[in-house]
C-alpha positions as MATLAB code, in Angstrom:
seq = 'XXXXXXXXXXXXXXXXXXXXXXXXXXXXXXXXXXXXXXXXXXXXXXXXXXXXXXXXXXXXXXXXXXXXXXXXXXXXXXXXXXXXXXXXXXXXXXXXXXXXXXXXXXXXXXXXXXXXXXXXXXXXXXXXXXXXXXXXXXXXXXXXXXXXXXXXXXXXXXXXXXXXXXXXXXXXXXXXXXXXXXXXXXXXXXXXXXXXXXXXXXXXXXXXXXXXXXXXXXXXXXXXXXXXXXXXXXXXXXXXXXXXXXXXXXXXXXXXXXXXXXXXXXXXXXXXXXXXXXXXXXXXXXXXXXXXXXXXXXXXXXXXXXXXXXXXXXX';
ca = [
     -99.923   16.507   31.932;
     -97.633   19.392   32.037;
     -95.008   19.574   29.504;
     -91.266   19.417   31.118;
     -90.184   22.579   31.963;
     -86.408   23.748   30.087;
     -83.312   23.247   31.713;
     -84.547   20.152   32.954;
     -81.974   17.827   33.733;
     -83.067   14.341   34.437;
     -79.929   13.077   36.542;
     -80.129   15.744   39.274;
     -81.361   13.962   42.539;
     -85.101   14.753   43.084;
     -84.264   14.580   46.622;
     -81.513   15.768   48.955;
     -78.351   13.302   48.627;
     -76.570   14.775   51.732;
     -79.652   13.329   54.291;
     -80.848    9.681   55.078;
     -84.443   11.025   54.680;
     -83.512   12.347   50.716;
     -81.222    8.936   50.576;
     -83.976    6.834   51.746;
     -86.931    8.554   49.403;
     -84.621    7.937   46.601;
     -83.886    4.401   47.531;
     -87.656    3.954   48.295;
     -88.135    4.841   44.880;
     -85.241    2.812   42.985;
     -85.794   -0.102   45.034;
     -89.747   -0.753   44.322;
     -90.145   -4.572   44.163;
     -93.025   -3.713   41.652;
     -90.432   -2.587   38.817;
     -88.783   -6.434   38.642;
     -92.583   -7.063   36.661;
     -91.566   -4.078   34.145;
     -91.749   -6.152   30.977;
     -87.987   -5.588   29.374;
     -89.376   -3.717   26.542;
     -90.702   -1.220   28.569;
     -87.286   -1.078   30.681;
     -85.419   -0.665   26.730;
     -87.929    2.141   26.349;
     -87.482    4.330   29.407;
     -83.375    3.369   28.410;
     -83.990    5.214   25.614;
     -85.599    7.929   26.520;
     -83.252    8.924   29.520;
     -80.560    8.789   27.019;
     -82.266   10.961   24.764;
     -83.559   13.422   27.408;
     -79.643   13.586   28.103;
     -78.848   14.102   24.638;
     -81.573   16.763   24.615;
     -83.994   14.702   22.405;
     -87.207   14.263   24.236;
     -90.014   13.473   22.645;
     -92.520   16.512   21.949;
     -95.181   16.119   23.984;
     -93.212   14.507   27.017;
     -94.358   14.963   30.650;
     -91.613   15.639   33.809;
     -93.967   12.242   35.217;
     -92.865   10.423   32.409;
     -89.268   11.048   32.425;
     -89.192   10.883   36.203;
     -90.887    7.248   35.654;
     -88.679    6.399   32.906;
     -85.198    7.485   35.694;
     -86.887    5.255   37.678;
     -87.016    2.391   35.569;
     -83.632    3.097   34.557;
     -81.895    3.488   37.878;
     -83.551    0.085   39.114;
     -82.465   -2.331   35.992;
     -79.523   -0.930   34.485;
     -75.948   -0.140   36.369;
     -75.459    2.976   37.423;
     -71.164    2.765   35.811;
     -71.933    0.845   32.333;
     -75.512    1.210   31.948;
     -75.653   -2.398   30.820;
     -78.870   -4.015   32.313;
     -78.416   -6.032   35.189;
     -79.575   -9.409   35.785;
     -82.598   -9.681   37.395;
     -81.779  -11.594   40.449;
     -78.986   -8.894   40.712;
     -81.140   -6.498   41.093;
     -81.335   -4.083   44.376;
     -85.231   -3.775   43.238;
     -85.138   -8.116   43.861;
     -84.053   -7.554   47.047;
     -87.826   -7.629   49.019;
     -88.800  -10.933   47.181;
     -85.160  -12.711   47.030;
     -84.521  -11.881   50.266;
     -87.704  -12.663   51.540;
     -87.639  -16.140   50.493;
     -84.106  -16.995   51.727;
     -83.890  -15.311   54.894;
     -87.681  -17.149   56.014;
     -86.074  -20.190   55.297;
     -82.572  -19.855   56.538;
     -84.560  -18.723   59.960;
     -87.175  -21.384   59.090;
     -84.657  -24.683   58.610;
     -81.970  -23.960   61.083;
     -82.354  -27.161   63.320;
     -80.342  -29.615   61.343;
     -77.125  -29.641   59.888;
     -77.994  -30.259   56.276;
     -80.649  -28.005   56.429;
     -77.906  -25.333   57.808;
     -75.446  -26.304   54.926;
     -78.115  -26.542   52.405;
     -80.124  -23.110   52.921;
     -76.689  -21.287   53.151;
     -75.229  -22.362   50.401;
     -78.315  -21.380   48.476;
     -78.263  -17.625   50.670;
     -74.160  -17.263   49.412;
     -74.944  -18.128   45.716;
     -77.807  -15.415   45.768;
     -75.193  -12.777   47.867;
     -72.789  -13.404   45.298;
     -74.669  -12.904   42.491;
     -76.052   -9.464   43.744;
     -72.581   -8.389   45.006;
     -71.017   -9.284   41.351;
     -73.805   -7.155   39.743;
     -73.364   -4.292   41.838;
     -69.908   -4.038   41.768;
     -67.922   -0.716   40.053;
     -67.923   -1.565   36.864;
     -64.759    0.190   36.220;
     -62.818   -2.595   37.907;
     -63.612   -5.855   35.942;
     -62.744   -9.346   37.865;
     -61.500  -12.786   36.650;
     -63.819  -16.224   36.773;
     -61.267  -17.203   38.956;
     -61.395  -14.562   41.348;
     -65.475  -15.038   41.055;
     -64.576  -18.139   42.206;
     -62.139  -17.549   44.943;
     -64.491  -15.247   46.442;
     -67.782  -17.441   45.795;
     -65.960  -20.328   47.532;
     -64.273  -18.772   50.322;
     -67.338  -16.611   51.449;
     -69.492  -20.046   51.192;
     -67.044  -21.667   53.522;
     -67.340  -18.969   55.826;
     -70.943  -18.976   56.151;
     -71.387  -22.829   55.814;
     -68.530  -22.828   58.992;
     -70.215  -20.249   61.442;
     -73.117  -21.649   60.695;
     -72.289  -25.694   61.384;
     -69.805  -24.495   64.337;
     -72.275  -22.343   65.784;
     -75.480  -24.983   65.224;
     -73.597  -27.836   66.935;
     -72.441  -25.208   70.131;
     -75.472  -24.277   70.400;
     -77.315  -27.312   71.337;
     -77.416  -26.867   74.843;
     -78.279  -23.521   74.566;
     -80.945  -21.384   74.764;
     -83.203  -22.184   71.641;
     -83.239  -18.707   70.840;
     -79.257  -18.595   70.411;
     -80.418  -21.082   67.807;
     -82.539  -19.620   65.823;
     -79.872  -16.285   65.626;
     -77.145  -18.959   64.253;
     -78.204  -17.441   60.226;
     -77.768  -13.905   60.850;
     -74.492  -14.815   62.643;
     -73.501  -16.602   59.143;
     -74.742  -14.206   56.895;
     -73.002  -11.125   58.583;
     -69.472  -13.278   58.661;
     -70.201  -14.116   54.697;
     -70.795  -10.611   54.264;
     -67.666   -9.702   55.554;
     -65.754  -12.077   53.516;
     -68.021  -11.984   50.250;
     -68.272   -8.560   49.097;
     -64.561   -7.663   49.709;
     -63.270  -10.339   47.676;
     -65.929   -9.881   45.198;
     -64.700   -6.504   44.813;
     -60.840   -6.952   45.578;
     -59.874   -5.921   42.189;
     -60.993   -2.403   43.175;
     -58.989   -2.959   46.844;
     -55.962   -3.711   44.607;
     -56.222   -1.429   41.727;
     -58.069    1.250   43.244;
     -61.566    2.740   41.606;
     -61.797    6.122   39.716;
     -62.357    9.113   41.177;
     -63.667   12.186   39.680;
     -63.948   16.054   40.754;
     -67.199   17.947   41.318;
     -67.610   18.411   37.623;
     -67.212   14.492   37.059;
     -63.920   15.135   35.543;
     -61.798   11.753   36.362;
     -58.621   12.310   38.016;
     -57.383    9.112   38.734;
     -57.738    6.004   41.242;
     -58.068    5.660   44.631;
     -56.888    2.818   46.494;
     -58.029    4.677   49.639;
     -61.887    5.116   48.071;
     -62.164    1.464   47.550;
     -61.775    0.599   50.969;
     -64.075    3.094   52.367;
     -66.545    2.260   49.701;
     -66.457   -1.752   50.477;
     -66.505   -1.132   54.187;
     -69.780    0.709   54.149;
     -71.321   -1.420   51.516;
     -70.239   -4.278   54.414;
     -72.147   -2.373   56.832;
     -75.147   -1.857   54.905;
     -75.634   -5.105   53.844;
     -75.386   -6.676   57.601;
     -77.822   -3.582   58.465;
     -80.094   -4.943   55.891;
     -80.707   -8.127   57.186;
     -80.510   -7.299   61.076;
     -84.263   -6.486   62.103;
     -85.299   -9.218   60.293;
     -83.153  -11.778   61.623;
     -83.088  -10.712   64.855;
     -86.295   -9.403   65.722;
     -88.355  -11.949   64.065;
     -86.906  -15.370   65.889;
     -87.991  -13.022   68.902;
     -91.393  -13.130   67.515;
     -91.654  -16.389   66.478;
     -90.220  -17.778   70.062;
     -93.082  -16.288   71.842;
     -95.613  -17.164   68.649;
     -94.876  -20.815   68.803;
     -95.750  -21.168   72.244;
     -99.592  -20.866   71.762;
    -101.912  -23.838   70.834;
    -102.948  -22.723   67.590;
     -99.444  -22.043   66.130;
     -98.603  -25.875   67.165;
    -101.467  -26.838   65.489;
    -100.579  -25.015   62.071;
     -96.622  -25.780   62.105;
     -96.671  -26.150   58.599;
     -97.680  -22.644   57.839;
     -94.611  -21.576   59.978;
     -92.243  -21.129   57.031;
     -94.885  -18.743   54.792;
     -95.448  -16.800   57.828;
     -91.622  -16.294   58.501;
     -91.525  -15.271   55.214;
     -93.905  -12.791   54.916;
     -92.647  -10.948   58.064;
     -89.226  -11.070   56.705;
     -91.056   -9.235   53.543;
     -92.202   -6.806   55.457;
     -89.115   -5.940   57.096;
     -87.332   -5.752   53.996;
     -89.663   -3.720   52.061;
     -88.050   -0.891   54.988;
     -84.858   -2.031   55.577;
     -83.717   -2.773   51.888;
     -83.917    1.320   50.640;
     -82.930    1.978   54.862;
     -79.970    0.245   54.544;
     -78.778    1.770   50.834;
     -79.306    5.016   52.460;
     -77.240    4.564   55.580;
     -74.219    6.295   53.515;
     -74.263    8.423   50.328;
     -74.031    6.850   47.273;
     -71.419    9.593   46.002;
     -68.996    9.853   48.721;
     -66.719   12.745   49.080;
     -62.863   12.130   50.046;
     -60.515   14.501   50.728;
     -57.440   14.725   48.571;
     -53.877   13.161   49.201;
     -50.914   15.002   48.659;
     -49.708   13.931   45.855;
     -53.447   14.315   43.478;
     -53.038   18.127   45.137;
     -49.692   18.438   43.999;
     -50.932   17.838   40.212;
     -53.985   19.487   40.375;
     -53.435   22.267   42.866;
     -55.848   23.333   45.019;
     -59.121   24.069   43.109;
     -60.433   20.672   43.437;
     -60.446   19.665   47.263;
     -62.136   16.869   47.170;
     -62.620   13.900   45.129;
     -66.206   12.129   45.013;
     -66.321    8.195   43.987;
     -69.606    6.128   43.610;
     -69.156    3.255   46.410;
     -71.709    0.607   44.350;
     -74.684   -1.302   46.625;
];
């Protein structure tokens, strides 16, 4: 194994940040479901050795494949702002199997009301645990905001979905079977900005091209949250959308009638394999370093050597 080459610096993107194909390699690579079985002493250990390979204290002997592995490991369980590991379910790497599960039931069960209610409930406690790990760390929120936002996103799902269930009786069954994505894109809407409204409020730090901080944007949090909206309703789309397609047509034939209780697995493996694309996809839609050019009165302090201020947006 080749030794690491000097001047190696182990928090330079391997791939091109300003392009959705260098975004999406990168995601492809943070995102692995595989890394959620990474034992959490191994995770501790590639901690450790990405801070010391920042400190300058790599172990003699150590390979660019094993400090590449060990960013890897890193970037997947532990956030990007405190570098506290994150929960598991939190995780964006948790995203293929969590997702998987919920979304082929919320398609699965969408026939009855309780099943609605009960399914999307479920969906919104999972959202806002993912949303509450990813958040900017910089901009710490209450238990009583948590809960304010928990509740009212959960009311907003649990109310497109009932009102749209009960309208759509008459319908088309496939109108139907698109009632969850309808929910989950209005939760979305609702969850993550009021998950993240202390940043809205207060603003999140922003930082020149050196990472020097210069102060917080009110104007970056919003532009941040919105695009985290829209990646998040990306993420589910295909899946919810295409697949009721599928399984429309599917459920027409004999031998899927005869095997209705192998309905729900199948939905959720397809909805597997559309996240496994549309998970890293959908985190590379926008960069996670955003650029934003300055107001008048951060040039007024600072001149004009820094034009533009860059902010990390969170997932």
């Amino acid at each position: 194994m080749a030794t690491v080459p000097l001047g190696f610096n182990i928090d330079a993107p391997r791939w091109d940040q300003s392009t959705f194909v260098g975004r999406l390699k990168h995601f492809l690579n943070i995102t692995d479901p595989r890394t959620v079985l990474v034992p959490e002493k191994e995770l501790d250990r590639a901690k450790a050795l990405v801070e010391g390979c920042r400190a300058g204290l790599v172990p003699p002997g150590s390979s660019r494949e094993q400090l590449l592995y060990a960013k890897k490991l890193y970037d997947s369980a532990f956030h990007p702002d405190s570098g506290e590991k994150m929960n598991l379910i939190g995780r964006m790497s948790f995203q293929v199997p969590g997702g998987m599960a919920l979304t082929g039931c919320m398609l699965q069960f969408y026939r009855t009301v309780p099943a609605v209610v009960f399914w999307q409930w479920v969906n919104q406690s999972f959202n806002a645990i993912v949303n509450y790990t990813n958040r900017n760390a910089a901009s710490p929120i209450s238990l009583r905001q948590i809960g304010v936002a928990y509740i009212t996103a959960t009311g907003t799902a649990l109310a497109t979905a009932v009102g749209l269930n009960l309208y759509t009786k008459r319908a088309p069954p496939l109108l139907a079977r698109w009632v969850p994505f309808a929910a989950v894109a209005a939760a979305n809407c609702v969850n993550i900005p009021m998950m993240r409204q202390q940043e809205i409020i207060n603003g999140v730090m922003v930082t020149d091209g050196d990472n020097n901080e210069l102060g917080c944007s009110r104007r970056a949090a919003a532009k941040g949250i919105a695009q985290v909206v829209v990646s998040r309703i990306t993420m589910a789309a295909p899946g919810m959308i295409i697949l009721p397609i599928i399984m429309e047509r599917l459920e027409k034939f004999p031998f899927m009638q005869r095997i209705r209780v192998l309905h729900g697995p199948l939905q959720v493996l397809l909805c597997g394999g559309f996240l496994l694309f549309m998970v890293p996809a959908a985190c590379a839609l926008f960069p996670q370093r955003l650029e934003l050019e300055l107001r008048d009165s951060i040039v007024a302090k600072y001149g004009d050597k820094v034009p533009y201020v860059y902010f990390n947006k969170g997932l």
